[in-house]
N, C-alpha and C positions, 0 to 999 in steps of 0.2 A: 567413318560409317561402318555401323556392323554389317556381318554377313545375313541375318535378317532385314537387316533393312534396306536391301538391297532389292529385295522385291517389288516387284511389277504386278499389280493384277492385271489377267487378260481376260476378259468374255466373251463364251462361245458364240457364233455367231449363228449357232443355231438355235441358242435360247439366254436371253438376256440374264437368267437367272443362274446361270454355270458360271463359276470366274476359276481360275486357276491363279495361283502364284509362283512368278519366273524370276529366277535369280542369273545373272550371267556371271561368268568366271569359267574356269577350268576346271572341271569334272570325271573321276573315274568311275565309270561302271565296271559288270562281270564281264560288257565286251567289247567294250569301246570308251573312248575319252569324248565328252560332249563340253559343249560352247554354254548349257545352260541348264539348271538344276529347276525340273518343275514340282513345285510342292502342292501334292494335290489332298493335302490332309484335312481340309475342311471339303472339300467335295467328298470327300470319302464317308467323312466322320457325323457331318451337321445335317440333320435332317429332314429339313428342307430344302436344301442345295441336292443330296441322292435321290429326293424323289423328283426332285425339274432334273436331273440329268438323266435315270429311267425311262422319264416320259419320253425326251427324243430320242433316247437309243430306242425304246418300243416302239417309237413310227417307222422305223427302217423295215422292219420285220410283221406288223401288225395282221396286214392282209396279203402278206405273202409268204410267209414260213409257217413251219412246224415247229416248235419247239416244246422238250420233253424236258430237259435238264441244262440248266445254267451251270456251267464251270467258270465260280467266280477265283481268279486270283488277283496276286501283289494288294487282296487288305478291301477288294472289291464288295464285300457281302453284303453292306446296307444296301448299295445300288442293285446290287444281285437280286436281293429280298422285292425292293421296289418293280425292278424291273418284271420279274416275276407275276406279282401285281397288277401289273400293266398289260401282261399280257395276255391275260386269265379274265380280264374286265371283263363281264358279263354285257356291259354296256358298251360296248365298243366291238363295231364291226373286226371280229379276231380272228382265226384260224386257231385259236387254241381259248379261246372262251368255255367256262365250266370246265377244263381238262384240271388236272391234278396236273404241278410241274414240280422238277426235283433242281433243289437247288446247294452247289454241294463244291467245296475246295478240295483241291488234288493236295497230296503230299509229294516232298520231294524224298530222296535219302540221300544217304552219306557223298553218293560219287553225282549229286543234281538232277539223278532221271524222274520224272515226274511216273509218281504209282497212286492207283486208288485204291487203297485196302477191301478185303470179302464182301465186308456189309454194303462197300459205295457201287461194287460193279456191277448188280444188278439195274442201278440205276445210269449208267454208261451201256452195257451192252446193247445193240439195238435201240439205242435212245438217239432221239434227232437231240443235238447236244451245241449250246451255244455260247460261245466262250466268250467272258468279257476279263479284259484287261485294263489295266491302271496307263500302261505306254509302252509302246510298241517301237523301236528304235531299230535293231539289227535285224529284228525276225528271227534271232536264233529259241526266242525263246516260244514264237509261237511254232515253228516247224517242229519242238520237241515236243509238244502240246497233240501238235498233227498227229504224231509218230505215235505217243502217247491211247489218243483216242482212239487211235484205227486199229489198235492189237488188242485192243480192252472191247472194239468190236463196235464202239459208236459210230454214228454218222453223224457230220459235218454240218450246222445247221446256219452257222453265219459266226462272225469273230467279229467284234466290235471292242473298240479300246478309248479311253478319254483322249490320249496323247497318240499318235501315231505318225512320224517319219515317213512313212509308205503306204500308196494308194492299196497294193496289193504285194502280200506276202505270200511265198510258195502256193503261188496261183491261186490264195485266196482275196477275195475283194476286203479291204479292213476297213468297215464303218469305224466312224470318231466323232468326235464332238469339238477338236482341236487339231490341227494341221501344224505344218512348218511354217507356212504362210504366216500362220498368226503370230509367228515368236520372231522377228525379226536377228537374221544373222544366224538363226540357230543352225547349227554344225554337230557331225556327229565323226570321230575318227577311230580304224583300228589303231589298240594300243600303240603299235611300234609305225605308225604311222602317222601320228598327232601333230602339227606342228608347233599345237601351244609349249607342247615337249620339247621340239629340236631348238624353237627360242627361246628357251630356259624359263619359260611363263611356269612358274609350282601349282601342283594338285592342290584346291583348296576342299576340297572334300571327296570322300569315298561316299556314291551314293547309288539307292535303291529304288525300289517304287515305295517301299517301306518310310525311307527318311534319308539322313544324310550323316557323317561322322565328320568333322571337322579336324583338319591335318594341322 
């Protein structure tokens, strides 16, 4: 059996129309070793699958936040576009209905600190600012996010991710459309702490929210 075909679809159980693809093995990420590789490249990519995942992350948020500016990362920007959309609907009881929203990816540089360049920060400073992400595992990367938005002078507007390990990261609540619950067994460990490591179980891939590299 290939390492494609090892896939599992799962469907969110918040809209029949979201599936994700789960593959189990042994996995390296940037900060942890994981029990299971989610490929979320057709929810990202197909579009109709980005806009049914939009619409339930927009109900979280519909009639109770502000939202000025979407930070989409890890490849999020069709659902970003969408969601946007959703929550702008003129027809839909909104708190940001008819508003302009800014929708807009961070850069990282050489040493991984997330920076927005001259032209993006006016749309960060004083902007109720709401991040969506692809998956959410250690939190390292949304706290750098945190770190990130609050020197560039944003406010905090909700953080919603497709894939998320935890209920709530550096005391923020993390909406999803996908739990642990749903991937059965799913496991996350620091490197030198893995045990698929100590029983000599090999990395079958280096992987991102991007994709995966095959060892």
């Amino acid at each position: 059996m290939t390492f494609e075909n090892q896939a599992i679809s799962i469907t969110s159980q918040y809209n029949n129309s979201v599936h994700i693809k789960v593959i189990p093995g042994h996995f390296a990420t940037n900060h942890s070793h994981i029990t299971h590789y989610i490929d979320m490249t057709t929810l990202k990519t197909r579009q109709a699958m980005a806009r049914a995942a939009a619409k339930s992350i927009a109900s979280e948020y519909l009639c109770s936040t502000v939202v000025d500016t979407i930070i989409c990362m890890d490849g999020t920007e069709v659902i970003g576009a969408y969601l946007a959309e959703e929550l702008t609907d003129s027809g839909i009881r909104s708190m940001n209905q008819h508003q302009t929203m800014y929708v807009v990816t961070p850069e990282f540089n050489s040493v991984g600190q997330m920076i927005f360049r001259d032209n993006l920060q006016p749309m960060i400073k004083g902007k109720h600012c709401l991040f969506l992400l692809a998956s959410a595992t250690t939190g390292r990367t949304i706290e750098r996010s945190l770190e990130c938005v609050s020197y560039y002078g944003g406010i905090v507007a909700g953080i919603s991710a497709i894939f998320s390990a935890s209920d709530v990261i550096a005391g923020q609540q993390i909406h999803t459309l996908f739990r642990t619950e749903d991937i059965p067994d799913y496991k996350t460990y620091p490197h030198n702490q893995c045990p698929l490591c100590q029983s000599g179980h090999r990395i079958e891939a280096i992987v991102n929210s991007y994709g995966y590299s095959k060892l």
